[in-house]
mmCIF file of the N, C-alpha and C atoms, coordinates in Angstrom:
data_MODEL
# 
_entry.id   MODEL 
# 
loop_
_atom_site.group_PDB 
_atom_site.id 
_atom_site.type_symbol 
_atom_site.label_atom_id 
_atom_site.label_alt_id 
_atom_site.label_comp_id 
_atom_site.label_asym_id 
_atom_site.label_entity_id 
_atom_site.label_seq_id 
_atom_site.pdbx_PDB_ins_code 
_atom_site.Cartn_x 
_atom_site.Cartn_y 
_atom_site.Cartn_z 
_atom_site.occupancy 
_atom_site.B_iso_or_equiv 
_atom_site.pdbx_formal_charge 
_atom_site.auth_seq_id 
_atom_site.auth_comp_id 
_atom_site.auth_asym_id 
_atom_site.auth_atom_id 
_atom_site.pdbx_PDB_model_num 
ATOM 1   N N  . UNK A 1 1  ? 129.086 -204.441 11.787  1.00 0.00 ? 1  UNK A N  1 
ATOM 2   C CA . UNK A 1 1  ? 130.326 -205.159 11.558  1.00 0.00 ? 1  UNK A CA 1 
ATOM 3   C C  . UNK A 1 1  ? 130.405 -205.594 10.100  1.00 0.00 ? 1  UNK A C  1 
ATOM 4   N N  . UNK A 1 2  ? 129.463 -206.229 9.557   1.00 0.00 ? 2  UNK A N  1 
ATOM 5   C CA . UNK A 1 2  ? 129.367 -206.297 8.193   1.00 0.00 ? 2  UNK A CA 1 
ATOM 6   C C  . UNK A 1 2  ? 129.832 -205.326 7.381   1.00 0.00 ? 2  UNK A C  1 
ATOM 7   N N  . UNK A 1 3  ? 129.125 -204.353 7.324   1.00 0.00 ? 3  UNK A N  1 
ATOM 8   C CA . UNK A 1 3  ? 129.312 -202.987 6.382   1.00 0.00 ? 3  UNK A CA 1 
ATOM 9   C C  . UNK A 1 3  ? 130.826 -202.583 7.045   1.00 0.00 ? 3  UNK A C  1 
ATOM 10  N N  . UNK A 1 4  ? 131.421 -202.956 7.567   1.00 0.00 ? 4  UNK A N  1 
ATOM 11  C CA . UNK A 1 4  ? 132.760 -202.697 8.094   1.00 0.00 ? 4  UNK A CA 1 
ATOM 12  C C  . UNK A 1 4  ? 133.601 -203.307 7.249   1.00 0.00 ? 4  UNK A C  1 
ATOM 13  N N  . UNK A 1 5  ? 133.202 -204.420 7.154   1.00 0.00 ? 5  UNK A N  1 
ATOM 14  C CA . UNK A 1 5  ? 134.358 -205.704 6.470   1.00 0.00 ? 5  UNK A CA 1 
ATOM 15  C C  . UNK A 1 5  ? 134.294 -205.585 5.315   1.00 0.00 ? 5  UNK A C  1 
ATOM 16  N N  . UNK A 1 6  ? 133.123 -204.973 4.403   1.00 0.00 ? 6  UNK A N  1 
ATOM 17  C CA . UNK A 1 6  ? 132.813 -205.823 3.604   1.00 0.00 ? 6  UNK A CA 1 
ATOM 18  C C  . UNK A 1 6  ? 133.561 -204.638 2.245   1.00 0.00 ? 6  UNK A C  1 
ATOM 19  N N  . UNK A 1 7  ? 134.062 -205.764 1.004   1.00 0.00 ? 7  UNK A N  1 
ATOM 20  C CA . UNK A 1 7  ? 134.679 -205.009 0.246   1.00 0.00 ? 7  UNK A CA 1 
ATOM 21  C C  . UNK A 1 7  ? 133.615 -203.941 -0.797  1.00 0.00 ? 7  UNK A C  1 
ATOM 22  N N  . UNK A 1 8  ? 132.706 -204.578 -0.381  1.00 0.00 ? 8  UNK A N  1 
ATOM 23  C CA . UNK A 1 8  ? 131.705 -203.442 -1.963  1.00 0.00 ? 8  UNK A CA 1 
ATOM 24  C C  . UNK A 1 8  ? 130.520 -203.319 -0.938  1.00 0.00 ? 8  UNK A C  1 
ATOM 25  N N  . UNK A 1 9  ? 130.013 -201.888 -0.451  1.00 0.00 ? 9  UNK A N  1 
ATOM 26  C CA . UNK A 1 9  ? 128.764 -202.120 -0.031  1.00 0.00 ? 9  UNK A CA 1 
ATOM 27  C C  . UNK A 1 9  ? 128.397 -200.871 -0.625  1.00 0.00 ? 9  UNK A C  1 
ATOM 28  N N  . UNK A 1 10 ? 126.858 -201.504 -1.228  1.00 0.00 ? 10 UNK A N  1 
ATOM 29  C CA . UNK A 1 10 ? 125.760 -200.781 -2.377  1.00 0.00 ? 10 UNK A CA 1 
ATOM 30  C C  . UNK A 1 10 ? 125.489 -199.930 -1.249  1.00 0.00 ? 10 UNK A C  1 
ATOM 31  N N  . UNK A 1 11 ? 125.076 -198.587 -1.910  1.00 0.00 ? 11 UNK A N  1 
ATOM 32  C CA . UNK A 1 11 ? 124.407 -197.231 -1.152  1.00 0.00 ? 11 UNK A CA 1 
ATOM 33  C C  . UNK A 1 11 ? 123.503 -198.034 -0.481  1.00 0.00 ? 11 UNK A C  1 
ATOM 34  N N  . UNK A 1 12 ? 122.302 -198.594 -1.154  1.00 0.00 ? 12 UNK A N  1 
ATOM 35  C CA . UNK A 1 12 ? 121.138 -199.057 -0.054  1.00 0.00 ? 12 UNK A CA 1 
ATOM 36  C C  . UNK A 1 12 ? 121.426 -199.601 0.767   1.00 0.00 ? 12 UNK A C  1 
ATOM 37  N N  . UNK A 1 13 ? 122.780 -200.022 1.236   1.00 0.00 ? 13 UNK A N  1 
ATOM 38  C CA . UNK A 1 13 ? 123.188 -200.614 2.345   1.00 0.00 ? 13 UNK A CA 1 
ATOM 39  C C  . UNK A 1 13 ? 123.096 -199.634 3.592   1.00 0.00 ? 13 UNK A C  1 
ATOM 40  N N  . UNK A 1 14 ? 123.503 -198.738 3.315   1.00 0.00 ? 14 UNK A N  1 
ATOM 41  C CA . UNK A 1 14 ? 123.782 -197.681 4.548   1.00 0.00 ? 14 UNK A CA 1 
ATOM 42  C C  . UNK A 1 14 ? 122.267 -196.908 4.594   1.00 0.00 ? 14 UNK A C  1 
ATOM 43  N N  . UNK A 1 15 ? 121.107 -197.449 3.843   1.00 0.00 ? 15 UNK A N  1 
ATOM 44  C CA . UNK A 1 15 ? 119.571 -197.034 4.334   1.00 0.00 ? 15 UNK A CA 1 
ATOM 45  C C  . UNK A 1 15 ? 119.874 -196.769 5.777   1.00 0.00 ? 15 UNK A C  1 
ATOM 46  N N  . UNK A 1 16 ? 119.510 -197.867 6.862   1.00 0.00 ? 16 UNK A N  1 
ATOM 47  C CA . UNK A 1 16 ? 119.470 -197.407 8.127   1.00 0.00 ? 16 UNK A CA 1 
ATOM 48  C C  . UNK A 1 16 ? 120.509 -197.012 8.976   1.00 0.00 ? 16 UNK A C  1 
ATOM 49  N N  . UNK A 1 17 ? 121.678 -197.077 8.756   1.00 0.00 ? 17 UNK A N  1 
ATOM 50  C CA . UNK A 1 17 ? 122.323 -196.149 9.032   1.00 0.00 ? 17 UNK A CA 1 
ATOM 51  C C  . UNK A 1 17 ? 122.239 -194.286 9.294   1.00 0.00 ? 17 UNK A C  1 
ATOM 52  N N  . UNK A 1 18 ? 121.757 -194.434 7.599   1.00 0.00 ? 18 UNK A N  1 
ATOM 53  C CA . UNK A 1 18 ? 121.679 -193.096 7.340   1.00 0.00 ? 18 UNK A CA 1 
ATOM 54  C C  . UNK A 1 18 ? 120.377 -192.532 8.196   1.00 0.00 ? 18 UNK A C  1 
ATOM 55  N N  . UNK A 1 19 ? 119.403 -193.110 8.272   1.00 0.00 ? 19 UNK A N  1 
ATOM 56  C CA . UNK A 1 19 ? 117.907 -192.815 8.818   1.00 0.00 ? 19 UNK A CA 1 
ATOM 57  C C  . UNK A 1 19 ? 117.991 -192.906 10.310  1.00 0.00 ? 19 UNK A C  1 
ATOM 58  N N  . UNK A 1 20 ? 119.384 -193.859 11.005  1.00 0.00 ? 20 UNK A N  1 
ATOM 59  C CA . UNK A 1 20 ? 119.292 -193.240 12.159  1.00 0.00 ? 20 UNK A CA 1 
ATOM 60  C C  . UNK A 1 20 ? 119.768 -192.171 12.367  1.00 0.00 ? 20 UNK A C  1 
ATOM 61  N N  . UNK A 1 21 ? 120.394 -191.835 11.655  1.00 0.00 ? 21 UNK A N  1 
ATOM 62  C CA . UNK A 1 21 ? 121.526 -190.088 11.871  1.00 0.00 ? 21 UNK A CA 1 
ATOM 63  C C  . UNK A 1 21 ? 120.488 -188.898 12.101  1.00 0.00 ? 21 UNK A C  1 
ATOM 64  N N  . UNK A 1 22 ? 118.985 -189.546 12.201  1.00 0.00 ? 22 UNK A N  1 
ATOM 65  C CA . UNK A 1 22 ? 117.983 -188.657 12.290  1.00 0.00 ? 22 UNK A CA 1 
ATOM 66  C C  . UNK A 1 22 ? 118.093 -188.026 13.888  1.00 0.00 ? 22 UNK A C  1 
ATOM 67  N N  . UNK A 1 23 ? 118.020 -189.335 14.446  1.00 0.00 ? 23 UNK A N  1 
ATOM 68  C CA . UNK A 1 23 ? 117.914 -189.083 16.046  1.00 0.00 ? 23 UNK A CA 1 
ATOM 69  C C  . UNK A 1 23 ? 119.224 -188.862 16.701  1.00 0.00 ? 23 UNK A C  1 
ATOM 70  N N  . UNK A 1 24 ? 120.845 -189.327 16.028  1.00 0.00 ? 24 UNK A N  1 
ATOM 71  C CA . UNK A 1 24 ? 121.719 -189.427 16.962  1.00 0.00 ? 24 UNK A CA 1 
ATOM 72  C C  . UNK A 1 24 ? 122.752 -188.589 15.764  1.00 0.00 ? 24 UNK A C  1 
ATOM 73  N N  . UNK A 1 25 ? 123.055 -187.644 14.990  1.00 0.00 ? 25 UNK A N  1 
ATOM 74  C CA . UNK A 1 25 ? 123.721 -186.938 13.897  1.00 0.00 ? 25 UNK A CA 1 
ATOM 75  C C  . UNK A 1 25 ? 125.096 -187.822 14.105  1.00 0.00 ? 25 UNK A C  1 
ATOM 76  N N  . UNK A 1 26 ? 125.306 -187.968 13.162  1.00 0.00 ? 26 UNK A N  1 
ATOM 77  C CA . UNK A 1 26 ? 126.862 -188.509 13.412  1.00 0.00 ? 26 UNK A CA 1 
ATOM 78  C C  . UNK A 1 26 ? 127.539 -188.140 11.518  1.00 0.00 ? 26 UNK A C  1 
ATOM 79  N N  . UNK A 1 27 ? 128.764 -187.481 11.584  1.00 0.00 ? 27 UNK A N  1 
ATOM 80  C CA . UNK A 1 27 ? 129.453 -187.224 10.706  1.00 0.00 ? 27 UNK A CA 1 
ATOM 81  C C  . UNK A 1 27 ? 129.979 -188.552 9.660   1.00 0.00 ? 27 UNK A C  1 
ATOM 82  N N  . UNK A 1 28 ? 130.538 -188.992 10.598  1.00 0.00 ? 28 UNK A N  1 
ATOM 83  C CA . UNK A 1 28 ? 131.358 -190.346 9.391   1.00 0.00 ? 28 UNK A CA 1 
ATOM 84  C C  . UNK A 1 28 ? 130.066 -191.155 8.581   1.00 0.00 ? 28 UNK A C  1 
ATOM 85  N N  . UNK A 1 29 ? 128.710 -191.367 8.981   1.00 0.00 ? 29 UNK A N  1 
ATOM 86  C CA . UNK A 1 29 ? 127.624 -191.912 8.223   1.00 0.00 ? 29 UNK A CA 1 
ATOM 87  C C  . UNK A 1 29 ? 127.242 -191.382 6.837   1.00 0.00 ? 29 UNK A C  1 
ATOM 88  N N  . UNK A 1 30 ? 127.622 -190.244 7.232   1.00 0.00 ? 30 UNK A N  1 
ATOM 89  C CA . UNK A 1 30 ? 127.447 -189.030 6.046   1.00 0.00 ? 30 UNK A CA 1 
ATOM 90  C C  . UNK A 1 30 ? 128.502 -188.981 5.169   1.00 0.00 ? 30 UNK A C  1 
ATOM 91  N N  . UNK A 1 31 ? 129.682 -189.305 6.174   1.00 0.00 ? 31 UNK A N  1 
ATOM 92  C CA . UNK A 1 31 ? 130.934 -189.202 4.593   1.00 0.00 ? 31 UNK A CA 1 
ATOM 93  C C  . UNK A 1 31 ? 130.953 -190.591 4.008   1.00 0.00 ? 31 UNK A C  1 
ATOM 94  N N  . UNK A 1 32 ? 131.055 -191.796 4.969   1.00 0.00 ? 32 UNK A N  1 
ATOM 95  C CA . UNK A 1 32 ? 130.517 -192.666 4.080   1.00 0.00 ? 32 UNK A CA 1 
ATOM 96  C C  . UNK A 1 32 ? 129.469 -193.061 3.489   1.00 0.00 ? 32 UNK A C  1 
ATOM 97  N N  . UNK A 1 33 ? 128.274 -192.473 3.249   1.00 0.00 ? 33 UNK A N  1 
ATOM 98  C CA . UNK A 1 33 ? 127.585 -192.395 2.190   1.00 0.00 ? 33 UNK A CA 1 
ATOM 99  C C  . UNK A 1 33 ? 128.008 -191.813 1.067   1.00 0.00 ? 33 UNK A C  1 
ATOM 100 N N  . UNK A 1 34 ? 129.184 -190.599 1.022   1.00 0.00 ? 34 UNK A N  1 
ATOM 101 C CA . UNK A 1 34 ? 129.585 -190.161 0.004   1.00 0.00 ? 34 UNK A CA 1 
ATOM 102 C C  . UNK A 1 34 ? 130.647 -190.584 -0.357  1.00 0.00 ? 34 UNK A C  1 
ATOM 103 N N  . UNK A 1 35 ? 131.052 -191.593 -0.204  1.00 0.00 ? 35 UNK A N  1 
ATOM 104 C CA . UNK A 1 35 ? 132.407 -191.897 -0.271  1.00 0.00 ? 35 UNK A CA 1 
ATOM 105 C C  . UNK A 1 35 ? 132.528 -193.563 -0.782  1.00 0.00 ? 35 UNK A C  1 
ATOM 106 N N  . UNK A 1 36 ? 131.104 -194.346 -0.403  1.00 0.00 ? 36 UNK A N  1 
ATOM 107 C CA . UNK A 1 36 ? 130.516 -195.355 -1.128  1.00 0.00 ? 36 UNK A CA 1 
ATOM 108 C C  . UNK A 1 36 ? 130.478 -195.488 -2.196  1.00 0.00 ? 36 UNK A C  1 
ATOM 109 N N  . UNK A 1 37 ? 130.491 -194.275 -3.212  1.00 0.00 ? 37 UNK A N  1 
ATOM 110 C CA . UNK A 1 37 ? 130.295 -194.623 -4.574  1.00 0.00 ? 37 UNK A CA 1 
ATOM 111 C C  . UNK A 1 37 ? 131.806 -195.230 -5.035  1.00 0.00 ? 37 UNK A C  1 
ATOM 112 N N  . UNK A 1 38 ? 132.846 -195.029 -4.526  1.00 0.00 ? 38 UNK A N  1 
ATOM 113 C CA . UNK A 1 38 ? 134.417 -195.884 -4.566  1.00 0.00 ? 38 UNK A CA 1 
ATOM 114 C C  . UNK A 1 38 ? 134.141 -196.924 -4.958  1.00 0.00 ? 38 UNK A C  1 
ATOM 115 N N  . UNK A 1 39 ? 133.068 -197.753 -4.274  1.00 0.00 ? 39 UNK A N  1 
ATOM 116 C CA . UNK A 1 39 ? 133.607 -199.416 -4.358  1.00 0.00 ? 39 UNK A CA 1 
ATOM 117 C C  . UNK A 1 39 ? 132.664 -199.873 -5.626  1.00 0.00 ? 39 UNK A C  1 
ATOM 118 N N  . UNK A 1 40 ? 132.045 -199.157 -6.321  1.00 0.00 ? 40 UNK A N  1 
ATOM 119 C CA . UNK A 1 40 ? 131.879 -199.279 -7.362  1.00 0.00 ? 40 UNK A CA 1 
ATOM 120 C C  . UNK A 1 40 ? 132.987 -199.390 -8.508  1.00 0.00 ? 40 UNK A C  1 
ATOM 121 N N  . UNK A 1 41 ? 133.947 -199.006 -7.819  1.00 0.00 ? 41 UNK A N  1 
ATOM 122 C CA . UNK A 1 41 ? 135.149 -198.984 -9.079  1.00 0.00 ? 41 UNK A CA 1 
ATOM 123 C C  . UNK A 1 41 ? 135.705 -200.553 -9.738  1.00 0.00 ? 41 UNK A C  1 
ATOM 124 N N  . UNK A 1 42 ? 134.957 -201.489 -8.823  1.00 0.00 ? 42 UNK A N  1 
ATOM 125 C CA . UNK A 1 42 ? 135.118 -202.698 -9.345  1.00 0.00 ? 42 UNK A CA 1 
ATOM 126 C C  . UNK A 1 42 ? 134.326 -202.923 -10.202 1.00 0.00 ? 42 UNK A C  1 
ATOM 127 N N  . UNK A 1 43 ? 133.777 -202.367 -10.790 1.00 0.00 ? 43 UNK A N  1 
ATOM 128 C CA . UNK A 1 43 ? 132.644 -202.379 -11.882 1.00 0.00 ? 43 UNK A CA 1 
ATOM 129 C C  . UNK A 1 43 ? 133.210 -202.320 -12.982 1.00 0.00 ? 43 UNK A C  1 
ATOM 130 N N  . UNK A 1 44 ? 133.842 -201.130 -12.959 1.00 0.00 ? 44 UNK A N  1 
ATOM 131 C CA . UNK A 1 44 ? 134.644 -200.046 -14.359 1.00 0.00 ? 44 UNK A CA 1 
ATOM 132 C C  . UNK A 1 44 ? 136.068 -201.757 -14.625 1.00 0.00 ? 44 UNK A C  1 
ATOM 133 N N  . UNK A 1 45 ? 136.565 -202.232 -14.163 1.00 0.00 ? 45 UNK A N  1 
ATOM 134 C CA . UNK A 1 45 ? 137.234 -203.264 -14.570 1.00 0.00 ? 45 UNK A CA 1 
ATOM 135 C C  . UNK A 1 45 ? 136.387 -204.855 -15.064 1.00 0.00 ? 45 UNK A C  1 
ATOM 136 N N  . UNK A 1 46 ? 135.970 -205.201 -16.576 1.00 0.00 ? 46 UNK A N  1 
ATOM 137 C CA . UNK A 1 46 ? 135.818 -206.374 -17.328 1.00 0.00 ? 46 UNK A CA 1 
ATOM 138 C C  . UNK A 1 46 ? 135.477 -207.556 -16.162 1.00 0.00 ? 46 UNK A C  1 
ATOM 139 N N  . UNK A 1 47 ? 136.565 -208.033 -15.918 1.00 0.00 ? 47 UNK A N  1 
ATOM 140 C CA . UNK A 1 47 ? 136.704 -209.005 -14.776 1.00 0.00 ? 47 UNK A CA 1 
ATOM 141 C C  . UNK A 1 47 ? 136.965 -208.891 -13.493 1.00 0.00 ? 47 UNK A C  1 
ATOM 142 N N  . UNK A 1 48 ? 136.229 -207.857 -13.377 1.00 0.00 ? 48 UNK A N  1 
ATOM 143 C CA . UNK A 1 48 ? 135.910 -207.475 -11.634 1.00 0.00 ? 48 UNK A CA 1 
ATOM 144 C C  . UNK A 1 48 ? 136.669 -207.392 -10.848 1.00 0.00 ? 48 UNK A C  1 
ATOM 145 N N  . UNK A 1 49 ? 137.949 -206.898 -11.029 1.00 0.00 ? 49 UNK A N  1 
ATOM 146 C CA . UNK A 1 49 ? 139.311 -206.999 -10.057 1.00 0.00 ? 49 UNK A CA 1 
ATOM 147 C C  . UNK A 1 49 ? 138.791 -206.048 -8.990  1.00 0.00 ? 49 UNK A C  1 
ATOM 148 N N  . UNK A 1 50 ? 139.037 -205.772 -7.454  1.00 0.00 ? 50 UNK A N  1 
ATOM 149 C CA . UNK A 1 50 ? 139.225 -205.188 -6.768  1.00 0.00 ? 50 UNK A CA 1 
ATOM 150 C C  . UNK A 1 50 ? 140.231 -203.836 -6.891  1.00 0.00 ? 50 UNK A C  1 
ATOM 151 N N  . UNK A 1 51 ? 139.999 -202.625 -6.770  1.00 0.00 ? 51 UNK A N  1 
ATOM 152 C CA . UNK A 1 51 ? 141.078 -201.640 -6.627  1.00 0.00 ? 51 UNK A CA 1 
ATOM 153 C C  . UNK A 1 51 ? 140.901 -201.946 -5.414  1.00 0.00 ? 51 UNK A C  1 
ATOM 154 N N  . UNK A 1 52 ? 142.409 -202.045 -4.622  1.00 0.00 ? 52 UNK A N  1 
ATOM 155 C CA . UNK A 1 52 ? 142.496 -202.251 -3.181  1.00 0.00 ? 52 UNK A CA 1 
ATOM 156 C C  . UNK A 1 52 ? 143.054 -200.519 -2.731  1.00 0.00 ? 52 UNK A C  1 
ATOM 157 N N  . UNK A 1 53 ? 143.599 -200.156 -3.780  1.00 0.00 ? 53 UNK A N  1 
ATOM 158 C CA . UNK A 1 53 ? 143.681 -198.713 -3.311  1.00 0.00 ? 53 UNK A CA 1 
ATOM 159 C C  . UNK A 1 53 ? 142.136 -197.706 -2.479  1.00 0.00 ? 53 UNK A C  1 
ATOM 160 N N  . UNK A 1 54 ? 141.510 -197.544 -3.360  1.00 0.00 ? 54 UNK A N  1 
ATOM 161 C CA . UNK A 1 54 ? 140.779 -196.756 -3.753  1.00 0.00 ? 54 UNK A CA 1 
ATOM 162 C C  . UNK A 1 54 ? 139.169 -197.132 -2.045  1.00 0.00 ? 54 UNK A C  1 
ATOM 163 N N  . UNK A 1 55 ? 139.313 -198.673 -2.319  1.00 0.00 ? 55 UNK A N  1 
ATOM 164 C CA . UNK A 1 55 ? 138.464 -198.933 -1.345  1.00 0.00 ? 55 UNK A CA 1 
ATOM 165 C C  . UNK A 1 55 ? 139.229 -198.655 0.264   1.00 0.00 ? 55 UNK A C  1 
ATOM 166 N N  . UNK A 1 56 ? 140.720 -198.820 0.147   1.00 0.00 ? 56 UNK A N  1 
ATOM 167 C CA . UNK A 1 56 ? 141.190 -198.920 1.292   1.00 0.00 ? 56 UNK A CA 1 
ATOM 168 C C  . UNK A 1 56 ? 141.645 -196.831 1.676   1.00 0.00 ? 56 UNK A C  1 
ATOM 169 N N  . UNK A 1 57 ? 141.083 -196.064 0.459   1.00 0.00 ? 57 UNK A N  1 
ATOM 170 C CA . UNK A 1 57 ? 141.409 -194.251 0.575   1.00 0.00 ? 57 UNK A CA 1 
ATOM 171 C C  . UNK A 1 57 ? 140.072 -194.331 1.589   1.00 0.00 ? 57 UNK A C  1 
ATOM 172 N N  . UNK A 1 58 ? 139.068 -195.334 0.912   1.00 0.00 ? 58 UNK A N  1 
ATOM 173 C CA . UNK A 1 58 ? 137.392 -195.363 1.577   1.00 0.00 ? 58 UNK A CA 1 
ATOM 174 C C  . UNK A 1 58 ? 137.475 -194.713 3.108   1.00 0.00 ? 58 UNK A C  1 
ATOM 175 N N  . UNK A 1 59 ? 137.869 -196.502 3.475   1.00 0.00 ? 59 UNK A N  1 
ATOM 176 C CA . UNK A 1 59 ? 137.542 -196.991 4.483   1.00 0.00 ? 59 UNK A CA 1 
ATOM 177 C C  . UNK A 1 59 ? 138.695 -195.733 5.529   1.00 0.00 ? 59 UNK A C  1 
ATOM 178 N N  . UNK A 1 60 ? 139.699 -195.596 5.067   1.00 0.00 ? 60 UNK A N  1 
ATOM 179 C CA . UNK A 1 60 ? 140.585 -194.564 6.250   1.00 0.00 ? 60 UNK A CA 1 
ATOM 180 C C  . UNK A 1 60 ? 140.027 -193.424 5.940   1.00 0.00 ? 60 UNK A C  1 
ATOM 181 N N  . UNK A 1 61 ? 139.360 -193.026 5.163   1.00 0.00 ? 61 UNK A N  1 
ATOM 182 C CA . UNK A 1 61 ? 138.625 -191.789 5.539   1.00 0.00 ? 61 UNK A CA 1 
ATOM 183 C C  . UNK A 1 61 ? 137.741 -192.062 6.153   1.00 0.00 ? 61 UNK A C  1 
ATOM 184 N N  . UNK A 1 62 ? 136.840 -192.632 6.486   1.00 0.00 ? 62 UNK A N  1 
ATOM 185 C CA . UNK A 1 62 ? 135.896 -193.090 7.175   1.00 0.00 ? 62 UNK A CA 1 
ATOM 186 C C  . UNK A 1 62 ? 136.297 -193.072 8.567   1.00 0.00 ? 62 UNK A C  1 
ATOM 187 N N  . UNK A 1 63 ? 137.281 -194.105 8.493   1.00 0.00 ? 63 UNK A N  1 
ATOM 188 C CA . UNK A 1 63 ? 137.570 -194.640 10.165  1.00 0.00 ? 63 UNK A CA 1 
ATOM 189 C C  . UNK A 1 63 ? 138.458 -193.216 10.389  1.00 0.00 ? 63 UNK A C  1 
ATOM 190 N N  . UNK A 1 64 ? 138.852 -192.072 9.743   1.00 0.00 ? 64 UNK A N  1 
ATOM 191 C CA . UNK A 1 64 ? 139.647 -190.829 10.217  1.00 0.00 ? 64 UNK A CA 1 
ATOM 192 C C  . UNK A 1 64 ? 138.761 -189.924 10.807  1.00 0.00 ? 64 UNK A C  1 
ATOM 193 N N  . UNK A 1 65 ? 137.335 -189.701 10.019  1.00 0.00 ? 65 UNK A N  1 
ATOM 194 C CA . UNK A 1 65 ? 136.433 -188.877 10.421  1.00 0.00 ? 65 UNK A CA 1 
ATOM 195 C C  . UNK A 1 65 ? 135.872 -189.075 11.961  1.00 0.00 ? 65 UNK A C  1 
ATOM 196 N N  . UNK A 1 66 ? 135.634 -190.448 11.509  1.00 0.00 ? 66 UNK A N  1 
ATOM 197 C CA . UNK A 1 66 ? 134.880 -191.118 12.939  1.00 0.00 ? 66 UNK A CA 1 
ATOM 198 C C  . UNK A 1 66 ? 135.985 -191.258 14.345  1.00 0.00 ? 66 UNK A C  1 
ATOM 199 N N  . UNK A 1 67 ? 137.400 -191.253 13.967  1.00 0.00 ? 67 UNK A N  1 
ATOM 200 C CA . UNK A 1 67 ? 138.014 -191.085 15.262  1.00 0.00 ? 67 UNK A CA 1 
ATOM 201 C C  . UNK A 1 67 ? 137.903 -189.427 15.900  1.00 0.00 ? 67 UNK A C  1 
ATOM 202 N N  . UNK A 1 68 ? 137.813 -188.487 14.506  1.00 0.00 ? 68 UNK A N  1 
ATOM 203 C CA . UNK A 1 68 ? 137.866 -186.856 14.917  1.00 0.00 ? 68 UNK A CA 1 
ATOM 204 C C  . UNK A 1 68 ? 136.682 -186.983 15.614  1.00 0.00 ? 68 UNK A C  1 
ATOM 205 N N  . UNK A 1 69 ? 134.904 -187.129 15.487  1.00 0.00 ? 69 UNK A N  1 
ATOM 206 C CA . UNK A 1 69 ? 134.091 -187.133 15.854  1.00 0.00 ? 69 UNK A CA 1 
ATOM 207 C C  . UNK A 1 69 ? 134.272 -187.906 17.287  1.00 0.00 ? 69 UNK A C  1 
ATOM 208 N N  . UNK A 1 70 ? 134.856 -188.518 17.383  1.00 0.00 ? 70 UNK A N  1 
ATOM 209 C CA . UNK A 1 70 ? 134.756 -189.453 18.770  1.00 0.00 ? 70 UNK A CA 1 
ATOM 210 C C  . UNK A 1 70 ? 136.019 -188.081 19.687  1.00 0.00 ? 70 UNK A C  1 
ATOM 211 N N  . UNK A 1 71 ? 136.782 -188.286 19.030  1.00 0.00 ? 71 UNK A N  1 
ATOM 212 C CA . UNK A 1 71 ? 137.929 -187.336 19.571  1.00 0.00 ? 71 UNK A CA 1 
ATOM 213 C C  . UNK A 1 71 ? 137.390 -185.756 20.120  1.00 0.00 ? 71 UNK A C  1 
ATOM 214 N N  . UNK A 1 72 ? 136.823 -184.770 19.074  1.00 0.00 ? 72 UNK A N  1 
ATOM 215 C CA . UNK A 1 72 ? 135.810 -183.644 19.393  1.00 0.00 ? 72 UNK A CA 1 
ATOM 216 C C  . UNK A 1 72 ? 134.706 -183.395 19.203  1.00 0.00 ? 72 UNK A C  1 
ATOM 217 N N  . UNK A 1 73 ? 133.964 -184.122 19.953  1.00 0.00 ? 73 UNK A N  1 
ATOM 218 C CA . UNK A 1 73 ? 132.692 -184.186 19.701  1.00 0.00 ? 73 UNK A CA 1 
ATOM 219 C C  . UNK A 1 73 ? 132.123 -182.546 20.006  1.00 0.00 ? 73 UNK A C  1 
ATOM 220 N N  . UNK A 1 74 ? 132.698 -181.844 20.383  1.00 0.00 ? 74 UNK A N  1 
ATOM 221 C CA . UNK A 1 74 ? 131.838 -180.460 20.041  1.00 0.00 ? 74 UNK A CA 1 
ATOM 222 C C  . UNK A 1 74 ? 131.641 -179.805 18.808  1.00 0.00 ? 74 UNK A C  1 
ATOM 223 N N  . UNK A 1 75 ? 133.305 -179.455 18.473  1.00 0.00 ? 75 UNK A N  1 
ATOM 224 C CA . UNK A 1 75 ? 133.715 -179.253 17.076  1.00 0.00 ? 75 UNK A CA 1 
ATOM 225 C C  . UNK A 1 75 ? 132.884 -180.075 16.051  1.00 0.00 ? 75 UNK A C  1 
ATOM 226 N N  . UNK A 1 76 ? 132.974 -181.417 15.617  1.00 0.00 ? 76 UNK A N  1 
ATOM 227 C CA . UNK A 1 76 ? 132.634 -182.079 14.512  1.00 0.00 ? 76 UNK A CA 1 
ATOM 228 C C  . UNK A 1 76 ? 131.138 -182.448 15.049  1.00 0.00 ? 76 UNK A C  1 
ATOM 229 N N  . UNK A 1 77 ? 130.256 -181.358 15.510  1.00 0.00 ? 77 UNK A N  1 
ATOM 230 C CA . UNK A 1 77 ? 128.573 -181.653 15.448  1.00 0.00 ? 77 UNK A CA 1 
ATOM 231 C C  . UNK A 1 77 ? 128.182 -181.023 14.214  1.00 0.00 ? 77 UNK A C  1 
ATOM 232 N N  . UNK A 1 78 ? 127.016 -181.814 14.170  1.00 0.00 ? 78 UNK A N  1 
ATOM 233 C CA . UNK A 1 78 ? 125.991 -181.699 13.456  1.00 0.00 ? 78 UNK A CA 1 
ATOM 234 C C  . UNK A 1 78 ? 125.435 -180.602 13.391  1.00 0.00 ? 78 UNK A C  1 
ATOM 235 N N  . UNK A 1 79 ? 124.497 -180.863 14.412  1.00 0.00 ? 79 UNK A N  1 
ATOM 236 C CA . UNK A 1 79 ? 123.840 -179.455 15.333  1.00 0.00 ? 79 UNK A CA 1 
ATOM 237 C C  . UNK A 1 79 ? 124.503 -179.269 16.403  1.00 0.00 ? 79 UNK A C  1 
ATOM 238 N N  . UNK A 1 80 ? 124.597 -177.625 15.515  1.00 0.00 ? 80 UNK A N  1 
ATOM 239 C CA . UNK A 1 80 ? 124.695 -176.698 16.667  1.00 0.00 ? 80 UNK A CA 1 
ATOM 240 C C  . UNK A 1 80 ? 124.274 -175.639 17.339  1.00 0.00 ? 80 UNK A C  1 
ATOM 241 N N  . UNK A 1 81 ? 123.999 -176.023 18.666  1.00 0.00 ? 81 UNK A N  1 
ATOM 242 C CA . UNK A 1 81 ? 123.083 -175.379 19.651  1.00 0.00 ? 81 UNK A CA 1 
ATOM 243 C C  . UNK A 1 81 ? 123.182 -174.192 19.783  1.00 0.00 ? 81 UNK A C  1 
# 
């Protein structure tokens, strides 16, 4: 729930996340790991403004992948058998 809400979360955040995708593969863990480097963009601005764009392209790609994966879970595997 945290890493859900939260407006900036550092790669090492999604460590165990990512390390469970060992035992249970799941797609959206993977795009948001790649897709994390976004909320860094509050960096690139002096006084730390939020792009609300850019974090909010994040997060709906995220929550888009993860509804397809929930939606076809055959199609959007990992492994395939």
């Amino acid at each position: 729930t945290y890493l859900i809400l939260a407006t900036t979360v550092h790669p090492w955040y999604l460590i165990t996340p990512i390390a469970l995708t060992i035992f249970k593969p799941r797609i959206w863990v993977i795009v948001w790991s790649f897709m994390i480097v976004l909320s860094y963009s509050t960096y690139a601005n002096p006084s730390f403004h939020q792009n609300y764009w850019l974090i909010t392209f994040e997060y709906v790609t995220v929550i888009v992948v993860w509804i397809l994966e929930k939606k076809y879970p055959n199609q959007m595997s990992l492994t395939r058998a």
